[in-house]
N, C-alpha and C positions, 0 to 999 in steps of 0.2 A: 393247396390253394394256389392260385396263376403265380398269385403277388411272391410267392416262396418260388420264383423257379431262379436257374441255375445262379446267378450274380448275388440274387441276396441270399439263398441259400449257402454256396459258398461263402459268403463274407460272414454270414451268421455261426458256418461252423468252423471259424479260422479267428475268430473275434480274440480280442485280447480283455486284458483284464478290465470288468465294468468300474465305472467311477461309481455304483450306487450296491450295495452288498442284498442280495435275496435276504426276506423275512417277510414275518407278517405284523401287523397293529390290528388294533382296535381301539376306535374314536367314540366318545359319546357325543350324543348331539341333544342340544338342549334350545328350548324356544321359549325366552323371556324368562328364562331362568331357571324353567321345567323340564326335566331330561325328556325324550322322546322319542328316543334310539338311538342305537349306535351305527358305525361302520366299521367292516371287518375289511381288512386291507390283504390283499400278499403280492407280492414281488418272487416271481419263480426264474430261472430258466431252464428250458426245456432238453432234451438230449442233442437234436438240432442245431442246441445255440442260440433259439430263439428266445426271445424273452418274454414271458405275459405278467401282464400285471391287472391286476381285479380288483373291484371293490363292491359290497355289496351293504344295505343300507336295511337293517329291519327294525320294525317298529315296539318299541316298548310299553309306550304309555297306552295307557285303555282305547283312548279316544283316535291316534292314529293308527291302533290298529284296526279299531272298526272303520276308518277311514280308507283301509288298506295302504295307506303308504306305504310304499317300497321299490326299491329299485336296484338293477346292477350296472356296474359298467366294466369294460374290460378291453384291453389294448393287447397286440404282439408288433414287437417290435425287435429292431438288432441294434445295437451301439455301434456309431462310426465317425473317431476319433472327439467320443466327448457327445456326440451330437446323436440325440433318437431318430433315425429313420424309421419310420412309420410303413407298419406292414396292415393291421387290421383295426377298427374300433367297433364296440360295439355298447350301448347303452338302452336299457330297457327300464320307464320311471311307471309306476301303476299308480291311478290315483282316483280319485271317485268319479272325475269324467271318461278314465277310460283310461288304456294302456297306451303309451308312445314308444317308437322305438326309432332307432338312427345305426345305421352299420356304413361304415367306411371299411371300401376294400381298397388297399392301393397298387397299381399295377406298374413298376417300376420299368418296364419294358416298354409299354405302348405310352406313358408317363402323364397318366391321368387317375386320378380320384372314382371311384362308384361308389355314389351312394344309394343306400335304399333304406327309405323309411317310411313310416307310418301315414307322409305327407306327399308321399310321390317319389320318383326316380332320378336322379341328378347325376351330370358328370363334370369335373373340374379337372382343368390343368393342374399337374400337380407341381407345386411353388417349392425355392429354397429353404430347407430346413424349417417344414411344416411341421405341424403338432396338433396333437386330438386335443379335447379337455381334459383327458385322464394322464394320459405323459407329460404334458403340460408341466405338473407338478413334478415328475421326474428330472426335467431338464432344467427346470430352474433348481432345483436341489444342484445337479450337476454345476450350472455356472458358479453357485456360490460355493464349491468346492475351491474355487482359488480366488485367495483374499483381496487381489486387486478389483474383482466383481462386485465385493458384498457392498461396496457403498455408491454403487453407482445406478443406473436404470437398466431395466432389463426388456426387452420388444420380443413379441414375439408374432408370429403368422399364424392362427389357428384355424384349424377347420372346426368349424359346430356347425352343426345342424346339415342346412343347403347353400352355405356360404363363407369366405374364409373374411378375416375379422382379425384387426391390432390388438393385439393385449399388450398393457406395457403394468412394469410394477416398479414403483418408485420407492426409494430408501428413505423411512421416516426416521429409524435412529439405533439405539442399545436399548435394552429394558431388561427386568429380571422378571422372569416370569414363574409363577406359579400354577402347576395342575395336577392334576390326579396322580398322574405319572411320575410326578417331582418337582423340583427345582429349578431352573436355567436359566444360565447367563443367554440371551438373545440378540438377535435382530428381527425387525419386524419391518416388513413393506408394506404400501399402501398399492391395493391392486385398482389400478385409471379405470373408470368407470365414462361410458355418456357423458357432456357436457349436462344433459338435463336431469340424471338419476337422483334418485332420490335416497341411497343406496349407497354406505363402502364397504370396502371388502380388506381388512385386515389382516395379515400371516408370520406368526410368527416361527423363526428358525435356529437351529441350535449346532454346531459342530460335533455331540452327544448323538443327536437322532441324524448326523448324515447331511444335515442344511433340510432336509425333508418338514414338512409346518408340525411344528409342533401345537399349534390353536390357530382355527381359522375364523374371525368373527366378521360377521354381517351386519349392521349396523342399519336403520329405517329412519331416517328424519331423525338423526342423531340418538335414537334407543335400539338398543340391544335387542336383534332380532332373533338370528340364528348361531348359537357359539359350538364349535365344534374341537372339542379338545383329546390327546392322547393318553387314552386310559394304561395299555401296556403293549410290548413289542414283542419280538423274540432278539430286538438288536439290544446288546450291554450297554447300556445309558451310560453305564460310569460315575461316578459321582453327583447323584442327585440333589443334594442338598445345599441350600443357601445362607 
């Protein structure tokens, strides 16, 4: 692909050691309280150097599968120093009105953005130390790898869709959490939403899974919409219990 020619090529295959360790997860995801599928995670890198990370979301319960919900997503990208440089994304959600899809290719040379999706054709400058929605959560895992981070706010530049967008995640506190998976000592941020949403978005994090969320919930007019929790890894948790 263009975006892998010689600079991030070589930088991918000269990389030093990642701050986040390859594995895979699996998440359930539950809506008002009723499981309704899971997400299968993995974290690779490739012979290259390159890294992909994927996620893919299939439906459990009766009624979303007749609904067909499902969907993937998946990034390549290289570590450079702490920080994901962004090489590819690619996300495809099916749903009963029809398939959408969004692919970001990033062309380091010419130092623009392609995207192509289901809504048309787009090109962007490409910004400092951008980030897809799927690495997104890589990088914040990353920053709260060092402790002077974890209690402070976190910004970020993202690209979605056909425009790039602030995300910021503020520090709510410690909490002990409990999930399928286990036990944990936490932190938990509050992900900044719209002034006018109706909507928050919850994640909590562990030094056990990496800082990576260990439950993400979605909240609607203050109930319980969408909770997404970690069922099992291939990473050693360590002491799960409370």
């Amino acid at each position: 692909m263009a975006a892998w020619s010689s600079p991030v090529a070589a930088e991918a295959a000269s990389n030093g050691q990642a701050p986040l360790p390859p594995h895979t997860a699996t998440y359930e995801v539950l809506r008002r309280g009723t499981k309704i599928g899971e997400i299968h995670v993995s974290l690779s890198q490739r012979d290259t150097g390159v890294w992909y990370y994927s996620t893919e979301t299939k439906a459990t319960h009766r009624l979303a599968r007749l609904l067909r919900l499902s969907g993937e997503e998946s990034a390549n990208f290289v570590w450079r120093n702490n920080r994901i440089l962004m090489l590819t994304y690619h996300q495809v959600l099916r749903t009963p009105r029809g398939t959408e899809f969004w692919q970001h290719r990033i062309d380091w040379d010419e130092g623009v953005a392609h995207t192509h999706s289901s809504e048309g054709d787009f090109v962007h400058d490409i910004e400092p130390d951008m980030v897809d929605p799927l690495s997104l959560r890589l990088q914040l895992a990353a920053d709260l790898h060092d402790p002077e981070n974890r209690t402070g706010d976190h910004h970020f530049r993202l690209l979605d869709e056909d425009e790039f967008d602030d995300e910021s995640f503020v520090y709510g506190g410690e909490d002990r959490l409990e999930i399928p998976a286990g036990c944990f000592e936490t932190l938990y941020l509050e992900r900044v939403q719209r002034p006018d949403s109706v909507r928050t978005n919850t994640s909590w994090h562990s030094e056990n899974f990496h800082w990576m969320p260990l439950r993400i919930l979605q909240t609607r007019k203050g109930r319980d919409e969408l909770d997404v929790r970690l069922l099992d890894t291939s990473i050693d948790l360590g002491d799960t219990s409370c």
